[in-house]
Steps between C-alpha positions, in 0.01 A plus 500: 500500500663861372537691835375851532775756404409675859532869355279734572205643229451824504190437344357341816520818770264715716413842304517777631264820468146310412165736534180340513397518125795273426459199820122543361578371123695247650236352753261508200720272267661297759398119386536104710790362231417151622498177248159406383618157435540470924146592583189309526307805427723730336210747474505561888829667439426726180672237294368346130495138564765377289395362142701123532494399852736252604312288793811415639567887611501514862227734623650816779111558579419148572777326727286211663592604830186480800668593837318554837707685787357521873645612799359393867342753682369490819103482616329507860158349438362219314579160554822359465524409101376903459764634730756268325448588105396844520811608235613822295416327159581536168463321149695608206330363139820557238541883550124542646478577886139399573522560889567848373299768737422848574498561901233726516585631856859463497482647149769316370548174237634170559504205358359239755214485677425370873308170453471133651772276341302200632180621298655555183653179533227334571269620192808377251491173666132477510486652131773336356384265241300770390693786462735208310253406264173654461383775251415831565132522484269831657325315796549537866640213573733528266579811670498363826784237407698717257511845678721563836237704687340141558766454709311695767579542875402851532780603314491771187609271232689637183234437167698234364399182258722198418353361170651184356470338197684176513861634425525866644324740751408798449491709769288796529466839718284766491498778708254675780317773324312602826565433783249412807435742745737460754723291316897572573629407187448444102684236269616680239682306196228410208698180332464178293843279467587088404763278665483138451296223699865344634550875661211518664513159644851519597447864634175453705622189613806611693290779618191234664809318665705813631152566691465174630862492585459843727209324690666171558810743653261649717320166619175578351259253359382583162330188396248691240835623259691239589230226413435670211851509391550132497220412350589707187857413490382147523249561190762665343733204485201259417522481122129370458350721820671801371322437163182433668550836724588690195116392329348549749696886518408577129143418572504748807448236727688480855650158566286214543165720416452361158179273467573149548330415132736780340770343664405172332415720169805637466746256525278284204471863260908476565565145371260564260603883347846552688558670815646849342168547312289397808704766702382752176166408538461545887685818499224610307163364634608371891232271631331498181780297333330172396202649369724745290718157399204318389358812319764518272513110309185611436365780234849650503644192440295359205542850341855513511697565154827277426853651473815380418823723639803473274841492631369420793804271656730735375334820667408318830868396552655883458201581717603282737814640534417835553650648850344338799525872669288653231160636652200335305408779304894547381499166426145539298647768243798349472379161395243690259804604322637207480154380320464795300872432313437080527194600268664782324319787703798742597299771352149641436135441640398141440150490332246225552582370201816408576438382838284283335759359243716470785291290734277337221158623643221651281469915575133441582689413815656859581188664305172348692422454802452161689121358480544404895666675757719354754677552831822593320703462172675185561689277276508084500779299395405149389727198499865548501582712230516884642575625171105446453221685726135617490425838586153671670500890491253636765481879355284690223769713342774400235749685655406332854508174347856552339639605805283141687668304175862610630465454865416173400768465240771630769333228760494238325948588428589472848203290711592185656459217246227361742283785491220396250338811580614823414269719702570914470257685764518851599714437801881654594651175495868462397396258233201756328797823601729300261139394205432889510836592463598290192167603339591855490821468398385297242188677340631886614930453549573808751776636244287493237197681657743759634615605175100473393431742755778723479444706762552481918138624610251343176159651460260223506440555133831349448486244714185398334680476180755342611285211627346468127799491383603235726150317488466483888321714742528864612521347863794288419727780303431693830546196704880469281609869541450520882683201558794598348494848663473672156169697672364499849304215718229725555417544128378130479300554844354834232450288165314274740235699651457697212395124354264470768332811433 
């Protein structure tokens, strides 16, 4: 390595004799230099996303790190578990504080809060399989399992979420807009970040058993954590009760509160469709699984259309070798690129037409709509050849159903060879994050549509014509843009209500 010549640039010196006028121009063209290519969202940081991303660029905004710090403090009342965990705590998401806090009567900020380490431990153990496995979904009790105020006690509890889906968490804060009357302080850091499922195990982990090693210092019995605790480690190293406890997870089910003839259900719809596609299926309609299972080898299945998927051994082996650190949805676009040049796609819209020469399906397909309606658009594989599938669309529009054709198209790539269902609901799984993914990189590439657009803040008259241009929905060019940063979040949270209205 060439060593620095150690002189001195003149170039690189305080000036002297700057009036206002002048530090002005330079506060108003000061810019963040960073590399595009090392952010997950490039557009948090004023940058253009960058047009060939290399998925094997390590990402500055997204380090994987979850790290909870407490420090002892001391208590007078309560009994003696309270007086023992009451801690200075704080958790650290990547670069995201979320114990972050305004002290409204000290009038100051710091970044933990005074809480029950017992209680918070207590809620991940009791929560664990969930906040492991299920999806996000807008109930209550999803809330209740999902979001740290649960973790009670009397405490003010930071407005946190932990949402898995299968290979990452994503971890959530938003902030206290009002507080309560009375109340002496306000979380203040509004925040959504990922770090893998192995982080959050490993992290949360050590931080149960540092609790339950402070009480068994002390001498107190804890037998509610600690019972907990080995009953999920146990699970954990179970391979066939951890499977069982993940089910019953996706479902939204606590352990051992699934109905004894779903229990007996389930594990036949497994041998019979594969496990990964029963997982798909309960993610999606929880204790209404079997009916949903039976539902569709019926209509949906007798009006299923053939295809055949060339290349197919050849694609699913680079697939398979993708990076196993790749987040599904990098994962998605970069194995629709592989497909697009395997089938001699590396530029330009694909039209119907040639999806249909592709695939060897009729465009009545793409063009009309399904006579019956089904739970979902789901694809069957029949005997052993996986080059060969049916397909059952479960939307009106052509540009919905070319967008259905490709989830199932990227499914059927890289689902386990037993899975004779290819099921794609509208859950936040990682195996539909990865369908959606390739389907938009396929139908509307992100390079492409950006020099489409060719602009940073589109009217929606252009994004409209971008999305006949593309042949897929004003939603989903919307849906692309955000993603990659290129315009803000809260634009699709606009294009959405203004579809409602």
């Amino acid at each position: 390595m060439q060593r620095r010549q150690g002189q001195f640039n003149d170039k690189r010196r305080i000036r002297e004799n700057c009036d206002a006028s002048f530090l002005d121009r330079l506060h108003d063209n000061v810019r963040y230099g960073g590399n595009p290519e090392h952010k997950r969202n490039p557009g948090d940081f004023g940058l253009t996303p960058p047009s060939q991303p290399r998925p094997d660029k390590a990402l500055c905004d997204m380090t994987n790190n979850l790290s909870i710090e407490f420090d002892w403090l001391h208590r007078d009342n309560g009994d003696a578990i309270e007086r023992a965990t009451l801690a200075e705590l704080a958790m650290t998401a990547n670069k995201y504080s979320a114990f972050e806090l305004e002290d409204l009567t000290a009038k100051s900020i710091r970044k933990s809060a005074r809480v029950s380490a017992y209680n918070l431990a207590v809620w991940f153990v009791s929560n664990w399989w969930k906040l492991r496995w299920e999806p996000k979904r807008t109930t209550y009790e999803w809330d209740f399992s999902h979001k740290i105020g649960a973790a009670g006690g009397g405490y003010l509890w930071p407005n946190v979420s932990f949402n898995g889906d299968g290979a990452t968490i994503s971890i959530q804060s938003e902030s206290t807009l009002f507080p309560a009357t009375g109340q002496a302080i306000r979380y203040i850091n509004n925040f959504s970040t990922i770090i893998t499922a192995e982080e959050f195990e490993t992290k949360i982990g050590f931080f149960v058993e540092s609790v339950i090693a402070r009480l068994v210092d002390l001498g107190i019995n804890a037998p509610e954590l600690v019972g907990l605790w080995k009953e999920v480690y146990a699970e954990r190293q179970d391979l066939e009760l951890s499977k069982w406890r993940k089910l019953e997870a996706i479902m939204g089910f606590d352990p051992d509160e699934v109905p004894d003839h779903i229990v007996v259900g389930l594990k036949d719809a497994s041998d019979n469709y594969g496990a990964g596609a029963v997982e798909e299926v309960a993610a999606a309609s929880q204790g209404k699984v079997l009916d949903i299972l039976k539902e569709l080898s019926g209509a949906p299945f007798a009006e299923s259309t053939g295809l055949c998927m060339p290349q197919f051994d050849v694609l699913q082996q680079e697939i398979s070798s993708l990076g196993p650190t790749l987040f599904p949805w990098q994962k998605g676009e970069e194995a629709a690129r592989i497909a697009r040049r395997a089938w001699h796609l590396d530029e330009g819209s694909v039209s119907t037409k040639y999806l249909s020469e592709i695939f060897g399906f009729r465009q009545e397909l793409i063009n009309e709509p399904s006579k019956s309606r089904g739970p979902m658009t789901v694809g069957y594989r029949e005997g052993g050849a996986l080059d060969h599938f049916k397909i059952f669309l479960n939307t009106s529009y052509p540009a919905n159903r070319r967008f259905a054709l490709m989830r199932i198209v990227g499914d059927n790539l890289t689902a386990s060879p037993d899975d004779k269902l290819l099921p794609a609901p509208d859950i936040k799984t990682h195996r539909q994050k990865f369908q959606r993914a390739f389907a938009q990189e396929f139908l509307c590439p992100y390079d492409e549509l950006k020099e489409f657009i060719g602009s940073t803040e589109p009217e929606d008259e252009k994004i409209e014509d971008a999305a006949r241009h593309f042949e897929v929905s004003p939603l989903l060019v919307t849906s692309v843009l955000v993603n990659k940063g290129h315009i803000a979040r809260a634009s699709l949270d606009e294009y959405g209500d203004r579809v409602a209205a």
